[in-house]
Structure formats: C-alpha cells, structure tokens
DOVOMAR-367594 format. One line per 4 residues: number of its first residue (from 1); for each residue x, y, z of C-alpha. Coordinates in steps of 0.05 Angstrom, whole numbers. Example, Ala and Ser with C-alpha at 12.3 -4.5 7.8 and 13.67 -1.06 7.14 Angstrom:
% DOVOMAR-367594
1	246,-90,156  273,-21,143
% end
This chain:
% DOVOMAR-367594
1	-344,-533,224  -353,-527,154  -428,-490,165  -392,-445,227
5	-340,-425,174  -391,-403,115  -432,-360,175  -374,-321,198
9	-361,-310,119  -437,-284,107  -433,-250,166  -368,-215,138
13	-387,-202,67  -425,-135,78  -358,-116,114  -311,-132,64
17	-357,-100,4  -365,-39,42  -295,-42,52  -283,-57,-27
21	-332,4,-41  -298,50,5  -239,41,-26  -263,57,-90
25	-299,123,-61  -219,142,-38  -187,130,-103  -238,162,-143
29	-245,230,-102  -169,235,-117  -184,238,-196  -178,305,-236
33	-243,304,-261  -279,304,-189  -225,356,-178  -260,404,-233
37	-331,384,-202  -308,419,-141  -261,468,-169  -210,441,-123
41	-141,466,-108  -78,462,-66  -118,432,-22  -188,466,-23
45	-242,488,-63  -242,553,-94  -323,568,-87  -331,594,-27
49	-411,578,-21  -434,543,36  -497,519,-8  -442,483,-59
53	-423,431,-5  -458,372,27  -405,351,74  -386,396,131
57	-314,386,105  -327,386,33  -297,452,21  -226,413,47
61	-242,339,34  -259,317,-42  -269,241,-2  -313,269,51
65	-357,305,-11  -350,248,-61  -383,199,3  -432,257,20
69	-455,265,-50  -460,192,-58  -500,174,8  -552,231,-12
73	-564,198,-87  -582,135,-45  -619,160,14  -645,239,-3
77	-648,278,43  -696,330,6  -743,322,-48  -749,341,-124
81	-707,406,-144  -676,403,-69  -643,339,-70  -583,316,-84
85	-598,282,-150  -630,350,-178  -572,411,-141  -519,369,-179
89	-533,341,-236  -454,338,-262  -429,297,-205  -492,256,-211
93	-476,231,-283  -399,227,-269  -417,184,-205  -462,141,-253
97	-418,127,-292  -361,104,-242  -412,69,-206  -462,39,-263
101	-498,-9,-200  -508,45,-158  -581,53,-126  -594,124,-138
105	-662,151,-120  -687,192,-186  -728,256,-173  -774,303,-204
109	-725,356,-223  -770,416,-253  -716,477,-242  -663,433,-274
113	-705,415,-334  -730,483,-337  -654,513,-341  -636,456,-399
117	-694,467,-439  -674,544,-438  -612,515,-467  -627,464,-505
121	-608,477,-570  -541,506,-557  -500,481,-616  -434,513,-592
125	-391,559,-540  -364,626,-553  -310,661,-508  -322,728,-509
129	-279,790,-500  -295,863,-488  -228,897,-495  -193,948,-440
133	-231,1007,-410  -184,1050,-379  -233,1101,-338  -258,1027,-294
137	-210,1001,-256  -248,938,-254  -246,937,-338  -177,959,-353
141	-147,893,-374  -221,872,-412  -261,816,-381  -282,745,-417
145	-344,708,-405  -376,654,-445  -435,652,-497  -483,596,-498
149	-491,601,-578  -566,580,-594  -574,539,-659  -633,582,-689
153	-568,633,-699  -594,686,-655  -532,709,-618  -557,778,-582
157	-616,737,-547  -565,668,-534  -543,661,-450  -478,698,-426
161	-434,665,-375  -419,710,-323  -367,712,-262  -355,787,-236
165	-347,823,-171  -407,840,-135  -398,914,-110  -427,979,-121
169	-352,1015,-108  -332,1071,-159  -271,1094,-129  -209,1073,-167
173	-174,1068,-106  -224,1026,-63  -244,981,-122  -162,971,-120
177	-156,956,-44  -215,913,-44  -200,869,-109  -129,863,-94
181	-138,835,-22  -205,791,-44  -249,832,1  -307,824,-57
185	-353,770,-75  -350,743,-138  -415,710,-174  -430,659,-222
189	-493,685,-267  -525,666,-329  -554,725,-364  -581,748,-436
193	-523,758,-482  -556,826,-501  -550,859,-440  -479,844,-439
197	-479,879,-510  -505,942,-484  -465,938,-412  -393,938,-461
201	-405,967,-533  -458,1017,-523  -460,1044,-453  -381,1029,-442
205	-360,1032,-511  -306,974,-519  -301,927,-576  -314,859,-564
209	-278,802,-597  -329,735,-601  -279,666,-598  -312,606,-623
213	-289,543,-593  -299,477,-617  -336,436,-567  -362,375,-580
217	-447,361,-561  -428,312,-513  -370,364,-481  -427,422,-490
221	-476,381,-445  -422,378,-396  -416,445,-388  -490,459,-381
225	-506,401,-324  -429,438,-283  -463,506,-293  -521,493,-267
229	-490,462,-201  -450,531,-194  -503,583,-224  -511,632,-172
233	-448,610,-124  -392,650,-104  -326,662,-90  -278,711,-66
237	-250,755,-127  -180,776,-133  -166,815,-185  -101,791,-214
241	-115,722,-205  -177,693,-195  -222,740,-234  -268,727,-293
245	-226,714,-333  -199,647,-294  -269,633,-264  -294,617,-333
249	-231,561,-348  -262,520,-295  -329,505,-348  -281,494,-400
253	-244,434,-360  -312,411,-344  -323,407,-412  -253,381,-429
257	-214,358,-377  -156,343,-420  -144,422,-425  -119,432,-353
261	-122,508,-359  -128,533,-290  -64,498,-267  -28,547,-328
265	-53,613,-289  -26,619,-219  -2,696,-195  -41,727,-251
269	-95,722,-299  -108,763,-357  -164,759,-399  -118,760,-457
273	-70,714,-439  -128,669,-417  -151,675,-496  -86,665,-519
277	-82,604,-474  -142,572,-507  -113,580,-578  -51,548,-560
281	-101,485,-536  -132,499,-619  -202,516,-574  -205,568,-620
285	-242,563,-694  -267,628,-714  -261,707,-683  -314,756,-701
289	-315,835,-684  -370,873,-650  -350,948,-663  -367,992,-606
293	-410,1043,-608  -375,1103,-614  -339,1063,-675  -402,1063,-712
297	-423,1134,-693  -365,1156,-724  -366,1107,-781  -435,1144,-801
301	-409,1212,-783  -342,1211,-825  -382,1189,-876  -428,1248,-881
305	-406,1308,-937  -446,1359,-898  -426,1359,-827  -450,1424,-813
309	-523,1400,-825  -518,1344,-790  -493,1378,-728  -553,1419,-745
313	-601,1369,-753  -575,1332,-687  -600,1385,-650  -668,1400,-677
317	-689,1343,-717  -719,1383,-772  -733,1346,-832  -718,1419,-877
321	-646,1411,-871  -647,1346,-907  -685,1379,-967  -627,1395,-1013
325	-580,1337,-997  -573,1275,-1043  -604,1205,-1012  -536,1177,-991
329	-521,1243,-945  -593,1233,-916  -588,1160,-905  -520,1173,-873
333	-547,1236,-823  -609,1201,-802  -570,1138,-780  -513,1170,-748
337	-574,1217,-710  -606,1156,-684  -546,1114,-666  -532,1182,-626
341	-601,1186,-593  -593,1118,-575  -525,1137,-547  -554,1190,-510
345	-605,1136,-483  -572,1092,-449  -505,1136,-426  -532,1198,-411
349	-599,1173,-386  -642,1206,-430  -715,1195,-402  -748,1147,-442
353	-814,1181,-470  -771,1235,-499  -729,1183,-525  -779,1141,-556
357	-812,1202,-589  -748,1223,-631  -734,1150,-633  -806,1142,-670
361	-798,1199,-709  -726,1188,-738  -744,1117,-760  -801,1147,-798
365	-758,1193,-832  -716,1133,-850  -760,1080,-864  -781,1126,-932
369	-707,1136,-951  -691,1046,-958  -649,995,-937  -596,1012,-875
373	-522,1029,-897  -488,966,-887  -428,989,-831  -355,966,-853
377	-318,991,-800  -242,978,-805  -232,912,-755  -170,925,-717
381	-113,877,-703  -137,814,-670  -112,817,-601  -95,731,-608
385	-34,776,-654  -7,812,-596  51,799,-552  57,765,-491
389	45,802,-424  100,786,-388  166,817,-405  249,814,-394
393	288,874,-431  368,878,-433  387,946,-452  462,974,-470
397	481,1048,-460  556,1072,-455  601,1014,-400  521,1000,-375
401	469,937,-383  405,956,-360  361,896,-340  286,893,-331
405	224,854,-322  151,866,-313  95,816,-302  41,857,-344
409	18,884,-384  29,938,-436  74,995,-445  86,1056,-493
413	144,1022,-515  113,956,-532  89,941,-602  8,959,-606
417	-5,893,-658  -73,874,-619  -80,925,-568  -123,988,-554
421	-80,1043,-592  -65,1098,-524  -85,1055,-466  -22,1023,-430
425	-19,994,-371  45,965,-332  53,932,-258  104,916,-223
429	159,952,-267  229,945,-248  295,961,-276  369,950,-253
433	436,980,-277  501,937,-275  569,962,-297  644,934,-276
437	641,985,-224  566,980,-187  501,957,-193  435,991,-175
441	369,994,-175  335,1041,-231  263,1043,-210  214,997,-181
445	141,1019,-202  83,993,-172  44,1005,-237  39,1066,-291
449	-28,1068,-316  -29,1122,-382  -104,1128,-413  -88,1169,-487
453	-158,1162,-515  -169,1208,-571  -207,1267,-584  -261,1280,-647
457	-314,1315,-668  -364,1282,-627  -337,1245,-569  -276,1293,-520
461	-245,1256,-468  -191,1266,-428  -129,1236,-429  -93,1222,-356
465	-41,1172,-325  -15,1156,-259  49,1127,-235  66,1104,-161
469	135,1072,-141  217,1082,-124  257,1119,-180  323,1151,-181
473	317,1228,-179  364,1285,-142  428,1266,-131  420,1200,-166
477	387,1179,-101  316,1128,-98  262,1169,-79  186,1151,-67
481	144,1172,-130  86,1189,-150  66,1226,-217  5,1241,-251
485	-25,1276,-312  -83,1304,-347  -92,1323,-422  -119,1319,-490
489	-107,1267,-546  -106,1263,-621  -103,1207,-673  -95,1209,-749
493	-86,1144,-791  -26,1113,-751  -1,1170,-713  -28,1186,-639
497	0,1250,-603  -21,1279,-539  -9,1350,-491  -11,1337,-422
501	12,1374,-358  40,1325,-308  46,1339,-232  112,1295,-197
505	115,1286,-128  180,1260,-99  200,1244,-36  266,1232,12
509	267,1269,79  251,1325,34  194,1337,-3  197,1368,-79
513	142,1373,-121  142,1393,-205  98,1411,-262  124,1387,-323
517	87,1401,-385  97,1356,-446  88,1332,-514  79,1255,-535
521	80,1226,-599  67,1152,-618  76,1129,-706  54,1058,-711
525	85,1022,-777  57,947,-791  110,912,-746  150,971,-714
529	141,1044,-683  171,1107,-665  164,1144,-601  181,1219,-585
533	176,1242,-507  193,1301,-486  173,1352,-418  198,1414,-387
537	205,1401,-310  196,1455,-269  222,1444,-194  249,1503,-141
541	315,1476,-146  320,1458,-218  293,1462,-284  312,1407,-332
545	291,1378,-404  264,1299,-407  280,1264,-472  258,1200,-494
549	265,1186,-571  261,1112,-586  241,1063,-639  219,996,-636
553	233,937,-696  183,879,-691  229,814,-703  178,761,-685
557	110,768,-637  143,762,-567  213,792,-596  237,866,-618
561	296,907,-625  298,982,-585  345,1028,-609  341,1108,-575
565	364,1162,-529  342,1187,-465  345,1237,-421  333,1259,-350
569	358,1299,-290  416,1247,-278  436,1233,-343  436,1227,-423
573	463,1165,-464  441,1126,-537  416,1056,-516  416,987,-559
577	374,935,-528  322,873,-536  249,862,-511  223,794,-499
581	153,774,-480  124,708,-450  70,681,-410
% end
C-alpha cells in the first residue's frame, strides 16, 4: 500500500508542478510591468502589429502571450535573430528574472547585437521638442520624440526615437479626417538625430527644446532591449490621443515603471502637457535650445550695418562689394549668405551642383576672414513656464456670468509665457450665459485655429485663421459658423499687430455671408498683456463695428485676472472675470 501510494504521488508530481507553474504564468501576466511589455490597455494592446504577437490571442490575452512567449524560450520555434529569445529580448530578461530556473534555449542573435552595439554607449535620454507649426496640420501642437544621447557627446549624429503617421496626405482637411478617426498607421522608427534637425529647424523652421532626463544605465538598457522589440511596429494614430507624443511614454515606463504616464493621458495628448507631465515626475534635469533656422538667418542679418550690400551680395556673390566694409560686416554678410544658400537648399530645392558651387565658394571667402561669429540668439520662454492646456473661465458683465471651458490649447487671450508668439490654437470652445432670468448657450466652436506669423525683411508669410462651430448672431439666434481670414503680420520687441480681411459665413434657413476687415493688436508685458480687436462687418442687411479690448494680469501660471469690453452685433458690456488652467 505504502509503494501504491508513493506511485500515484510520482505519477502526480508533473501534474501538480505544472499546475504550481501555471499559476504563476496567471499571476504574473496580470503585473504592470508585463502590461508595459505589451503596451496593454483596457483590455488590449495598443500595437496593432500582427508580427508583435506570438499567441493568436496575444493582442487580447497578456496570459495567453506571457505562456506563448515562455513555451518559445524553451522549445524555438525559429532560429538565431527569428526566434523568440532574439525578437524580444525585454520580455526575455523580465521572464528571467521571474523565472531564474527556467530552460531557455540561447541563440545567436546578430541583428540584436548589431542594434546594441549601435547604441552602446548611450550615457543618457533626451526628450525632444520641436515647437508648433501652424501651416501642418499634423505639426500644429509640436511633436516629441526621444534622443539616444551617445557618450562621445556627439548629439546631431546620436539615434532619434520616432512614432509618426505614415501618410503622404497634404490636405489640411484629409490629414484632419484621417488622424481624427485613426484611419493612419502610426510607426515606431529609430533614425539619425540629424535628419530630424533638418526635417524641424531648417526645412520647417521650429525651435526645438532638448529635455534631459535622468535615467539610470540599468533603466537606459531597458529602454534599448523594449525598443528593439517594437522598432518598426505599428499602430493606429489618432491625433489627439494616441500620437507621438503618448507613443514615446510607453519607453519611458519601460524604463521606469514607477512613472505610470500613459494612464495620466486619456482623451488627449499634447506634446506639451506630455513634457510638463515628465517634470512633474523630476524626469527632467536640464533644457537646451536649438534656434531654428530662420532665427539665425535673421540673427546674422540684423546684425549687418550695410543691408543694402548684403541684399546685393545675396544675389550675385561678388566678392567687390565686400571691399570697403570693416571685417565684422564681412564676417556677418558671408554667414548670413551661406546660412541662406543652405536655406535655399533644402526648402526650395535648390539643385545640388549649383548649390555646392556657391557653397564652395562662400566658405572660401570665409575661411580667409577667421573664426565663425558665435550666434546668441535671444532663447525664448521655456514652454515647461507656460500654462496648462485645459481651461474653465467665469466671466461677469452687467446681471450676467458667463461660463466657459475648453480642452486645448491656446488662445489670444491666454498669457504667451512659453508659447509661439501669433500661433493659437483652441478646440472644442464653449461658452454659456446665465442670468436670474435665462440661460443660454454663447457659442460652441469646434476649433479656431489663428496663424499670426510675422513678416521681415527676408522671410513674408501670410497670416490666416479659421473658425468652424455654433455662435449667436442675427436676432440673438445660434447659427452654424464658419469664418476665415487671410493677412499680413508684424512684430516689434513685445508688440505683434496684424491686417487681415476675414470672410463669415453664417447659417439658419437663411444664408448671410460678410467681409469684415480688421486690425489686431497683441502687447506682451513679463506676466500680463493687452489685446485690441476691432473689424468692420459688412453684411446686406447690416453693417456693424466688433470691439474687443481686453487685458490680461498673470496671478500665478495656471491663474489670471481679465478685465475688458466687447462688442458685437447683439450687444456691448465691460466684463470682470478669471481664467484657470489645468491638465
């Protein structure tokens, strides 16, 4: 009896071990970290990739992939750089480490040691942040992506990480549709952090902000072994939510689990807020400023006595005109004339043996007049200074509270502390008015996009905006909107102005349509600003005056005081109110 008994208990020892082991499999696929391995959410993964999975269910299941993952370790089912052990090297360690015993079959893994050894002497991680573009809908919040900081200190040639929409579409309007309903492709790439350079400051002229973050090597090597499982994967884009800017957080967590950023960005993500976000977790050490490149053509241009010559000498590149000027105006012509061959280069698509003749020639010219002009262009506010993107306001005007709120993102009657002076961008606008008597609806605005870039001497673009939603007009009655406008834009020191024409279409049963012509002017103090609005609508039934005068007192960051009058076809009142922004 005794023998009988210890049979049946060998027999049933495999059982009850597998049965020991399984249950460890189930508890660990429910922790965080394998969570982050898989990018898994509300009850899927977020990469959409086919090739990311090894269970048929893995996409659903973090059990089902956790037991794939494990049973190919043990028994591969391809060799070297295809198996298991090689295609994910980040679960592989985490599964070693949960299960120390564990019979995994090691393989020759030459793409994976290639990628590392590209990498190898990363020291530290960068966030990166070329700011708004407002003439690419794809660009007009910014965009983030993460640098791969190489310890020999050469940034420009260090690796970019990269997570972007993958479409050819131009068309404001497509682009919109498309992004907005997740119709594109998004794709994890590593690239060269140069070409990233010349993508945003010279052919697309933003600033970018560099963030450095304070990894440690061990949570650095983390982030390499995740990024290689998910280099070249993809997954639908959205464009308020899960965009670059959100993609990226998911390396960060792989890094750091403890930061738990993803779960802070649900119905939007802004590549500011996503910054600001990381210096609330102290991420953050340092910020650095890459100037753009129309910053330092103008740098070298404002700098030059002689302008006259210069334009001159821009055109034909004769050494003559130089002849009489001091060495400090040559220096300064000769670089602003190569920074705007280079320019011409790369935006206008200059062919490149004409290019690299002038190129040649100019540097000759140089070389004999010494060292470069160190550029000291004034660094703008940081954006980490600027206020929050979501917004409440409580307004007072006569026996009236007007109440508002707006998810994002940046208006002409926020405070510009960190933003791109002129470019404002709101969604999702909407204002109510409540009195003892009634309450109503102001406006609901779908977004109102206005693009004030300035005009100089060198560069003339034009300012424009657009605005689509429900305000009040004739009658005091809600009408569909739309507006838009087209112009020209000036900036000196602090104060911006603009003269635009602005066509209105509105629309109830009837149809009216308006010019309006008008005058903008913006004075930005250190912590406050003044605003002056005014057009002349023309309509067939009416012509009318709009008014807007208002100034804004910073108190704190996310908190200012409005004080103003308005103006419009219904009505005219002085207003009192408060602004307060969050995330």
């Amino acid at each position: 009896m005794h023998y009988n008994l210890k049979g049946v208990f060998l027999l049933l020892l495999p059982i009850f071990i597998f049965a020991s082991f399984n249950k460890d499999i189930i508890q660990l696929s429910k922790k965080p970290y394998w969570h982050i391995l898989l990018h898994y959410k509300n009850q899927k993964s977020e990469i959409d990739s086919p090739s990311f999975f090894l269970s048929k269910n893995g996409k659903y299941s973090p059990y089902e992939e956790l037991n794939a993952t494990i049973y190919y370790l043990q028994h591969p089912k391809y060799q070297d750089d295809n198996s298991t052990y090689c295609r994910f090297p980040a679960r592989r360690e985490w599964i070693k480490e949960k299960f120390p015993n564990l019979d995994i079959k090691v393989q020759n893994c030459i793409e994976l040691n290639k990628e590392m050894n590209a990498i190898k002497s990363v020291k530290s991680v960068s966030v990166i942040f070329p700011t708004i573009l407002m003439n690419s809908p794809a660009s007009m919040f910014g965009h983030t992506l993460l640098r791969l900081d190489d310890s020999n200190g050469d940034l420009l040639n260090s690796f970019a990480i990269n997570y972007a929409a993958m479409t050819d579409d131009t068309n404001a309007i497509i682009y919109a549709f498309k992004g907005l309903t997740g119709m594109y492709k998004g794709k994890f790439a590593v690239v060269p952090y140069y070409k990233k350079i010349s993508e945003y400051n010279d052919i697309k002229n933003r600033d970018i902000w560099e963030y450095k973050l304070n990894l440690t090597p061990n949570e650095i090597e983390k982030l390499k072994l995740h990024l290689f499982e998910v280099k070249d994967k993809w997954a639908y884009y959205y464009y308020f939510n899960k965009n670059c800017s959100y993609e990226i957080l998911w390396f960060l967590e792989a890094a750091r689990p403890s930061l738990e950023l993803t779960n802070k960005f649900n119905y939007k993500t802004l590549p500011i807020d996503t910054i600001k976000e990381m210096d609330r977790e102290h991420l953050i050490v340092s910020s650095n400023f890459r100037p753009s490149k129309r910053k330092i053509i103008l740098y070298y241009y404002n700098h030059i006595s002689n302008k006259s010559i210069a334009s001159k000498f821009l055109k034909t590149n004769d050494v003559k005109l130089l002849k009489n000027l001091n060495t400090k105006d040559k220096q300064y012509i000769l670089d602003f004339a190569i920074e705007m061959l280079n320019y011409d280069y790369v935006v206008k698509h200059m062919k490149q043996t004409k290019y690299l003749k002038k190129y040649i020639k100019l540097l000759k010219i140089r070389s004999k007049l010494g060292k470069e002009k160190t550029i000291n262009v004034v660094k703008p506010d940081n954006p980490l200074n600027s206020h929050d993107s979501d917004k409440v306001w409580v307004y007072y005007k006569k026996d009236t509270a007007l109440i508002g709120i707006k998810p994002a993102f940046h208006s002409i009657y926020d405070l510009n502390n960190g933003f791109v002076a002129g470019a404002y961008i709101d969604f999702f606008k909407l204002q109510a008015s409540i009195s003892k008597d009634s309450s109503k609806l102001d406006y609901f605005y779908f977004f109102n996009i206005k693009s004030l870039t300035p005009r100089d001497d060198i560069f003339k673009p034009i300012s424009w905006s657009v605005d689509l939603g429900f305000e009040r007009f004739r009658d005091n009655e809600m009408y569909a909107t739309l507006k838009t406008s087209a112009g020209i834009s000036y900036k000196i020191n602090r104060f911006l102005y603009s003269f635009d024409v602005n066509l209105k279409h509105y629309y109830k049963n009837s149809y009216y349509l308006g010019i309006a012509p008008e005058i903008y002017c913006e004075y930005n103090f250190e912590v406050s600003k003044f605003v002056f609005d005014f057009q002349r609508n023309f309509f067939d039934f009416k012509k009318y005056n709009e008014l807007n005068i208002r100034y804004i007192q910073g108190i704190t960051k996310q908190f200012n005081i409005n004080v103003g009058y308005s103006k419009d076809i219904n009505q005219n009142n002085f207003f009192v109110g408060i602004n307060y922004y969050f995330l």
